[in-house]
C-alpha positions as CSV (number, residue, x, y, z in Angstrom):
1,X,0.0,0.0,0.0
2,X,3.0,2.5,0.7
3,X,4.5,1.9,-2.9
4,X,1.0,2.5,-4.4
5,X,0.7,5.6,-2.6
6,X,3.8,6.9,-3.8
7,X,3.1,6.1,-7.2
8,X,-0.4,8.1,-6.4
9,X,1.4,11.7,-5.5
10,X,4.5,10.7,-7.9
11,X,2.0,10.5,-10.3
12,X,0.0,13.2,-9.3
13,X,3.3,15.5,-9.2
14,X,4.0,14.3,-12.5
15,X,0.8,15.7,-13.3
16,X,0.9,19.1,-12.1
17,X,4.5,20.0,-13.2
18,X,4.2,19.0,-16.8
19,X,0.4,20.8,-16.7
20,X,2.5,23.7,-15.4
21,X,5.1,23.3,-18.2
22,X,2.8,23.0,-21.0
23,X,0.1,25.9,-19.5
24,X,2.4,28.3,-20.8
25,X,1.3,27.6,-24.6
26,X,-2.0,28.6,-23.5
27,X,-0.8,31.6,-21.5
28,X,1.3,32.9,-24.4
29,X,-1.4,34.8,-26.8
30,X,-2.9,36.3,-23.5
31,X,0.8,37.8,-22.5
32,X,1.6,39.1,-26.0
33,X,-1.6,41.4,-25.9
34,X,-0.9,42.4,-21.7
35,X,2.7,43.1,-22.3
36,X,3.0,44.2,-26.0
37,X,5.9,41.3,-26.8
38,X,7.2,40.1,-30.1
39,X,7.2,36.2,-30.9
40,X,11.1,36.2,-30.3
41,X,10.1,37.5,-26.3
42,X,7.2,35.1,-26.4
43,X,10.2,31.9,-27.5
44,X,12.0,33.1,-24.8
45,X,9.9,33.2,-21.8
46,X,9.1,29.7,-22.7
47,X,12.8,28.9,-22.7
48,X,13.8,30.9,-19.5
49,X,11.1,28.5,-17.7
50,X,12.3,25.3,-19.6
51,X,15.7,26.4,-19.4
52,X,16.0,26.9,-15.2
53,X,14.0,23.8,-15.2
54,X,16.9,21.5,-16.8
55,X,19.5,23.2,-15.5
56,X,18.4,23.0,-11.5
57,X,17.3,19.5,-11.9
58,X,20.9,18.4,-10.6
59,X,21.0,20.4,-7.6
60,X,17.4,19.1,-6.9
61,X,18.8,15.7,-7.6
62,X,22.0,16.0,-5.4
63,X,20.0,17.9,-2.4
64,X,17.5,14.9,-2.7
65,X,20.2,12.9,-1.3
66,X,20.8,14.5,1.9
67,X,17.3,15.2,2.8
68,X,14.2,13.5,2.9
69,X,13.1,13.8,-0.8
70,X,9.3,14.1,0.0
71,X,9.8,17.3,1.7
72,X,12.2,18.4,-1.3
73,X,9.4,17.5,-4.0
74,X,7.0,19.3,-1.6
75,X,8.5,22.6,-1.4
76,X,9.4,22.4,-5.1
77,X,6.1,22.2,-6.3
78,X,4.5,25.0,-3.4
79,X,7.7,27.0,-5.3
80,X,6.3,25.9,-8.6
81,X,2.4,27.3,-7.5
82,X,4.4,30.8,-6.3
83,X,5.9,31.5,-9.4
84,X,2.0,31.4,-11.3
85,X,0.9,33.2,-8.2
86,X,3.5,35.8,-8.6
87,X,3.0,35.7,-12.4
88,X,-0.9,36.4,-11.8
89,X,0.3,39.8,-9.9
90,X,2.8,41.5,-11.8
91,X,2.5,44.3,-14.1
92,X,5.9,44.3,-15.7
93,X,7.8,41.6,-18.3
94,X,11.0,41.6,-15.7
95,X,8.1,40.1,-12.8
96,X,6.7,38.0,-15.0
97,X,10.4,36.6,-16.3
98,X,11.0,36.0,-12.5
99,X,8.0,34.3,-12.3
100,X,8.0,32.0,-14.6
101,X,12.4,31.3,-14.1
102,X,11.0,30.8,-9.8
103,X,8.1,28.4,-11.4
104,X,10.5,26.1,-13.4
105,X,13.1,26.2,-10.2
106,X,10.6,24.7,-8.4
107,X,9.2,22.1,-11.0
108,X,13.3,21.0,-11.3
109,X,12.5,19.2,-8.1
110,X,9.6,16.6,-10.0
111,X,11.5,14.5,-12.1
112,X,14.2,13.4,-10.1
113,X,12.8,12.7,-7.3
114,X,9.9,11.4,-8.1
115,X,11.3,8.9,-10.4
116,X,13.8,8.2,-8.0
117,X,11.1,7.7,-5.2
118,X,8.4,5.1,-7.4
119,X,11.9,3.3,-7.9
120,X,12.4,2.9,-4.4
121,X,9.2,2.1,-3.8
122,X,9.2,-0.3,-6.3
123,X,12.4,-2.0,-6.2
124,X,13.4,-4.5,-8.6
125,X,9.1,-4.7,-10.3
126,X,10.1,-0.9,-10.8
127,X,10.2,-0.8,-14.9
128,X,5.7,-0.9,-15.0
129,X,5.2,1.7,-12.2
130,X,7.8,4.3,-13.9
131,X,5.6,3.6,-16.8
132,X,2.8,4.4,-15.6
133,X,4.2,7.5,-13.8
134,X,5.7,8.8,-17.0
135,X,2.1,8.6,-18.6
136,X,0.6,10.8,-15.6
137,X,2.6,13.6,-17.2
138,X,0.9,13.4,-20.4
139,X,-2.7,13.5,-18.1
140,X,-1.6,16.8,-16.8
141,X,-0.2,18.5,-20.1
142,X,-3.6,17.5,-21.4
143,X,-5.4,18.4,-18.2
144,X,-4.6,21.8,-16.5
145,X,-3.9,23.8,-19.9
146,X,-7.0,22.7,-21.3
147,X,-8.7,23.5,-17.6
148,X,-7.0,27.3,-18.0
149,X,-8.6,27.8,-21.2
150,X,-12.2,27.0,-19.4
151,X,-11.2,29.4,-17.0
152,X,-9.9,31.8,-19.4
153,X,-14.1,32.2,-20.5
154,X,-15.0,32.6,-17.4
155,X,-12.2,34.9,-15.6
156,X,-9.1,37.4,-16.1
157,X,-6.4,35.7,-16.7
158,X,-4.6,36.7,-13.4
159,X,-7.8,35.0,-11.2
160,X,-7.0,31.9,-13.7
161,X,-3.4,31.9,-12.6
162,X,-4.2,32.3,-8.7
163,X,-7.0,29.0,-9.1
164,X,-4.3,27.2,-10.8
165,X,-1.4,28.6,-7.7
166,X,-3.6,26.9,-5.5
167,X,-4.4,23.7,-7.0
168,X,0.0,23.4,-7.0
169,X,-0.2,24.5,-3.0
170,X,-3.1,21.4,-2.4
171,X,-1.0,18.8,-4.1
172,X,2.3,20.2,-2.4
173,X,0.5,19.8,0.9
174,X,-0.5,16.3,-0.1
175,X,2.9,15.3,-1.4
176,X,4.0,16.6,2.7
177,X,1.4,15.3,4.4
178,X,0.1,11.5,2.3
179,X,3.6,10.8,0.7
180,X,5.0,8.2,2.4
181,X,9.2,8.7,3.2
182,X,11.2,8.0,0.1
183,X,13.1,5.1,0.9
184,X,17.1,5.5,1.4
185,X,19.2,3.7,-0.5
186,X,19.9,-0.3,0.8
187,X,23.5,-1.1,0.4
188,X,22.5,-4.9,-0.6
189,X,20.9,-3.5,-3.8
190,X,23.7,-1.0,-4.8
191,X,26.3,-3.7,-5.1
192,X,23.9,-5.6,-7.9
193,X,23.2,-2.4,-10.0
194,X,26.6,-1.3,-10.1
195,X,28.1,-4.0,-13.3
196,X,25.8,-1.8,-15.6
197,X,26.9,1.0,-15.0
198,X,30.6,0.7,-14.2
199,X,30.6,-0.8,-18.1
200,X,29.1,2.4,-19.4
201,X,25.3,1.1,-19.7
202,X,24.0,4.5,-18.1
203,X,25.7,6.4,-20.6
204,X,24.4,4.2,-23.9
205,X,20.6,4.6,-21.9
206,X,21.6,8.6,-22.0
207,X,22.3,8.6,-25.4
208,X,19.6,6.4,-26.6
209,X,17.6,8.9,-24.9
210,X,18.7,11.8,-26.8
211,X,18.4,10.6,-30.1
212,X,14.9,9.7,-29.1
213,X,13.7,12.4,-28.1
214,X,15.6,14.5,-30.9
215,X,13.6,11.7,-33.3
216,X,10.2,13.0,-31.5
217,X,10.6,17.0,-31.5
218,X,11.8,16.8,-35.1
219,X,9.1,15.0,-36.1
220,X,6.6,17.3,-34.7
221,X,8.4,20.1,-36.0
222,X,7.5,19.2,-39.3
223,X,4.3,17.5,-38.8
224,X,1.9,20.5,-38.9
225,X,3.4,21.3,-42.5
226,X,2.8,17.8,-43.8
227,X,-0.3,17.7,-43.0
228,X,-1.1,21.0,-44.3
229,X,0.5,19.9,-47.4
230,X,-1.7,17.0,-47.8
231,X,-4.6,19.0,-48.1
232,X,-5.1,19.6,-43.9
233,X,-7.1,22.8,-42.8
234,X,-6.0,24.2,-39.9
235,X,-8.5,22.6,-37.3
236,X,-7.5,19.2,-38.9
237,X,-3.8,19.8,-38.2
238,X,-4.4,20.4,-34.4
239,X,-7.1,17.4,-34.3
240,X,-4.1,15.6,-35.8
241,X,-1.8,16.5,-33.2
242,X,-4.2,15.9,-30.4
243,X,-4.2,12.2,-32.2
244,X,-0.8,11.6,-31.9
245,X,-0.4,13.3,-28.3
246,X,-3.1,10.1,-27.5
247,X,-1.1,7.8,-28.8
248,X,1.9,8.9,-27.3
249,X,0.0,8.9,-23.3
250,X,-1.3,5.5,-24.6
251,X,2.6,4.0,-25.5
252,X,4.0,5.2,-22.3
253,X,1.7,3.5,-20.1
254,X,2.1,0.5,-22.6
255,X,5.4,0.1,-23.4
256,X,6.7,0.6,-19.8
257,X,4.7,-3.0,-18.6
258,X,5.9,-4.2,-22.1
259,X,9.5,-3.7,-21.5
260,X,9.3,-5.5,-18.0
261,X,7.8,-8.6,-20.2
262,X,9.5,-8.6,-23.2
263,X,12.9,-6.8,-22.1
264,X,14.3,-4.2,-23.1
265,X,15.9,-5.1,-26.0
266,X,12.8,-6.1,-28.0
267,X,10.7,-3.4,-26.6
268,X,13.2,-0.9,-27.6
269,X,13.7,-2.1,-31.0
270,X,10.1,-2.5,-31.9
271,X,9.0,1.0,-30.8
272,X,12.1,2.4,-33.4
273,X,11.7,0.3,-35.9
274,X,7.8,0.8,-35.6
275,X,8.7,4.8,-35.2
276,X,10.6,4.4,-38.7
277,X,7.6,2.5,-40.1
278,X,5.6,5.1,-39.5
279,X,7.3,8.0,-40.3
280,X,7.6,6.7,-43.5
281,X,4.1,6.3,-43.4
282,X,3.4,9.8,-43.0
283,X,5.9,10.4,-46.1
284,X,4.0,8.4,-48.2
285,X,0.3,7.8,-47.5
286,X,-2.6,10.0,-48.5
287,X,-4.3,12.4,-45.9
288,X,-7.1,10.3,-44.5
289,X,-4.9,6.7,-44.2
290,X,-2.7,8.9,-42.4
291,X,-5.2,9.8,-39.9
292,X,-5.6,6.9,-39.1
293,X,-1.6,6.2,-38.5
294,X,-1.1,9.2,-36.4
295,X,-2.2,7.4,-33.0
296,X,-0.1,4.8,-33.6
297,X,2.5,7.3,-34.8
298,X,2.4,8.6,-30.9
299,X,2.6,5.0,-29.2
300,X,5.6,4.5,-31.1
301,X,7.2,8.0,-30.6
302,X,6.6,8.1,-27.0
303,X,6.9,4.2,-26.1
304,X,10.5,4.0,-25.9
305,X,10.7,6.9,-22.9
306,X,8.9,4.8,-20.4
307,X,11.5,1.6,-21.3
308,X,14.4,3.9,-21.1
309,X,13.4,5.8,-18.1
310,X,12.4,2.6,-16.1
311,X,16.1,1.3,-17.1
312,X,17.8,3.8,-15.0
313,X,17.8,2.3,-11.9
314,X,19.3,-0.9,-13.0
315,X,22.4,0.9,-14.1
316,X,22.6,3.3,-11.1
317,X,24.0,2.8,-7.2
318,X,21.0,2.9,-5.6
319,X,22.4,5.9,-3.4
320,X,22.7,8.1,-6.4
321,X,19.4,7.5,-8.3
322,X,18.5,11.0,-8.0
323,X,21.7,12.3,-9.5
324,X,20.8,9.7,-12.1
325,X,17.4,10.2,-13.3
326,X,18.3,14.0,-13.1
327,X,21.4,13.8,-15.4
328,X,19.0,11.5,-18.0
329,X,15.8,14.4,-17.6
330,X,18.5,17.1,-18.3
331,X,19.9,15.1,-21.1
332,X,16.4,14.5,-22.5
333,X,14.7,18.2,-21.8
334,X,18.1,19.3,-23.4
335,X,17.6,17.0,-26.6
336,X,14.0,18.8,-26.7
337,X,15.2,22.1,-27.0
338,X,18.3,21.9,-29.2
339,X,17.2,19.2,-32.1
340,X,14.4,21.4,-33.6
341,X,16.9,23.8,-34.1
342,X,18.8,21.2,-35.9
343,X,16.6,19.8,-37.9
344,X,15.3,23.0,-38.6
345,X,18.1,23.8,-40.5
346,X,18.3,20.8,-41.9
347,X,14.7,21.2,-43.7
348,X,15.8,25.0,-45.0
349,X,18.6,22.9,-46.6
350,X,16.9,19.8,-47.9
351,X,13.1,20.4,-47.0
352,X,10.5,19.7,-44.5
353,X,10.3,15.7,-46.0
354,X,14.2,14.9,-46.5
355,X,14.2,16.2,-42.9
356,X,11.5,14.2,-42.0
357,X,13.2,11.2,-43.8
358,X,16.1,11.7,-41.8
359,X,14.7,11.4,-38.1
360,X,13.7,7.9,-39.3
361,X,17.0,7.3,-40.4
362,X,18.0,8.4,-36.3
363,X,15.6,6.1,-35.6
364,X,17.1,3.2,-36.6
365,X,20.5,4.1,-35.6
366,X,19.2,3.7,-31.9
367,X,19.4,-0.4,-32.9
368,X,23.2,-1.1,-32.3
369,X,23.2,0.9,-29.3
370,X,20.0,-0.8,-28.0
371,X,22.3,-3.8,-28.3
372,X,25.0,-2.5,-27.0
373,X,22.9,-1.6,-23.8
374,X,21.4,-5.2,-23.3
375,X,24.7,-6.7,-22.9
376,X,25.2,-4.5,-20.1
377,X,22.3,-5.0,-18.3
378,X,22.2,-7.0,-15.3
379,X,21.4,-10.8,-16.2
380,X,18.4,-11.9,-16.4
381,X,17.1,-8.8,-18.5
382,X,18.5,-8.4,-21.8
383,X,15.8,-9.8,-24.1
384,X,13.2,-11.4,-21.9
């Protein structure tokens, strides 16, 4: 009962801080009008939260490991509520920039922890929890922004911002108050995860990671334009993405019981290759079959991250998973941010569908080091 209420307010963490991360789309339109700001501003408020986010996750991660991480993770996410608070009271772009950069301080504290607590929890049947607390995210990024724009009909945008404040102060009272201890590390287990990652196995799971994700945001990147190509109106383009953001909450939950069954190996090469698959599907199919791809599109996409993220306690000291799932977010959020630059370029050089070609091409470059991280997992969990 004490692991499942961890996973609960992990989850429910999971929830709010991505809901925060993603509200900010939503917030954007109403903040250009307030403040008078150019797109380039806009970009840039929505990297200075991002951007504080990845980099504090470390120092969340090592202070994690001197104190109880439950009361880390809860003063996080009441920091995380302050910065919307703040943001729904000031009157100048230099309160809401230190807003938003004291919101994504506060949300630094989520992923590592959390991840690292539902592994405690857990222990060694960790791989299908993580899964299913990676999928919680996808809940909230769905959720609260499309709960802000209800409110948005109803209220100012400020009251909005102080309803949502609050809702972050309840769940960081909950995560203080319900959450049960996160379990220290046992010295009996940190001997048995330490072969994987003395032979480099975190750092192939790291860069898996980042090739992933680079395959993800440069697919969406060019998506929108696809589609509109094909003959998409603008309200089919953002049913489409809604379709794919389904699939992709659907493989994460999947894939992250699938890769405890099947093993990593298989798991990992099936959502790539099927990623691959369907890219060039997208290529090459006519508007309507490709409607129907685009939820499996998403499974495949967002599958491998709930494999890969429940892999990093088996090549981690127990003592240091927080450090660990901190250095794979930052690696990962990182990825996010710098690849649709990249293949940005890339599509002003070649076009939108050479450079959509090529993140299938990334795709299936992941295979030899999928291999190359299954012989260094611990025995036992390879292929099977």
């Amino acid at each position: 009962m004490s692991a499942r209420h961890t996973l609960a307010l992990a989850g429910t963490a999971h929830a709010l801080h991505d809901g925060y991360t993603d509200l900010i789309y939503v917030l954007l339109p109403v903040w250009q009008t307030e403040f008078a700001l150019g797109y380039g501003m806009l970009a840039a408020l929505r990297g200075l939260y991002a951007g504080v986010m990845a980099l504090l996750q470390l120092p969340s991660g090592w202070l994690a490991e001197k104190i109880d991480g439950r009361i880390i993770l809860a003063a996080g996410t009441l920091l995380a509520a302050a910065g919307y608070a703040l943001a729904g009271v000031t009157g100048s772009l230099v309160g809401l920039s230190a807003a938003l950069a004291l919101s994504g301080a506060g949300s630094s504290t989520q992923h590592p922890i959390a991840s690292a607590a539902v592994s405690r929890a857990y222990g060694d049947s960790a791989r299908g929890p993580l899964g299913t607390y990676n999928f919680t995210g996808d809940l909230g990024k769905a959720a609260i922004p499309a709960l802000t724009s209800l409110l948005l009909t109803l209220m100012p945008w400020r009251g909005a911002l102080w309803l949502m404040a609050v809702l972050g102060a309840a769940v960081a009272a909950a995560i203080l108050l319900l959450m049960p201890p996160v379990v220290r590390a046992n010295p009996s287990r940190q001997v048995q995860k330490r072969a994987g990652r003395d032979r480099g196995g975190f750092w192939v799971l790291f860069a898996i990671g980042v090739l992933d994700t680079g395959v993800r945001m440069g697919l969406l990147t060019f998506l929108p334009f696809i589609l509109a190509e094909k003959g998409a109106s603008l309200p089919m383009v953002g049913i489409a993405l809604a379709m794919v953001f389904l699939g992709g909450a659907a493989g994460k939950f999947f894939c992250g019981w699938l890769g405890s069954r099947v093993g990593v190996l298989m798991t990992v090469l099936a959502t790539e290759g099927g990623t691959a698959a369907c890219i060039v599907g997208v290529l090459v199919l006519p508007l309507v079959p490709l409607f129907i791809l685009l939820p499996l599109l998403g499974l495949m996409l967002n599958g491998t991250s709930s494999v890969l993220y429940g892999t990093v306690p088996e090549l981690t000291p127990a003592d240091k998973a927080e450090r660990a799932f901190a250095l794979f977010y930052t690696g990962t959020i990182g990825s996010g941010a710098i690849s649709p630059i990249f293949y940005g370029v890339l599509g002003d050089w070649l076009g939108a569908y050479w450079a959509t070609a090529a993140t299938a091409v990334v795709a299936l470059s992941i295979y030899p080091l999928a291999f190359a991280l299954a012989s260094r997992l611990a025995d036992g969990r390879k292929a099977a």
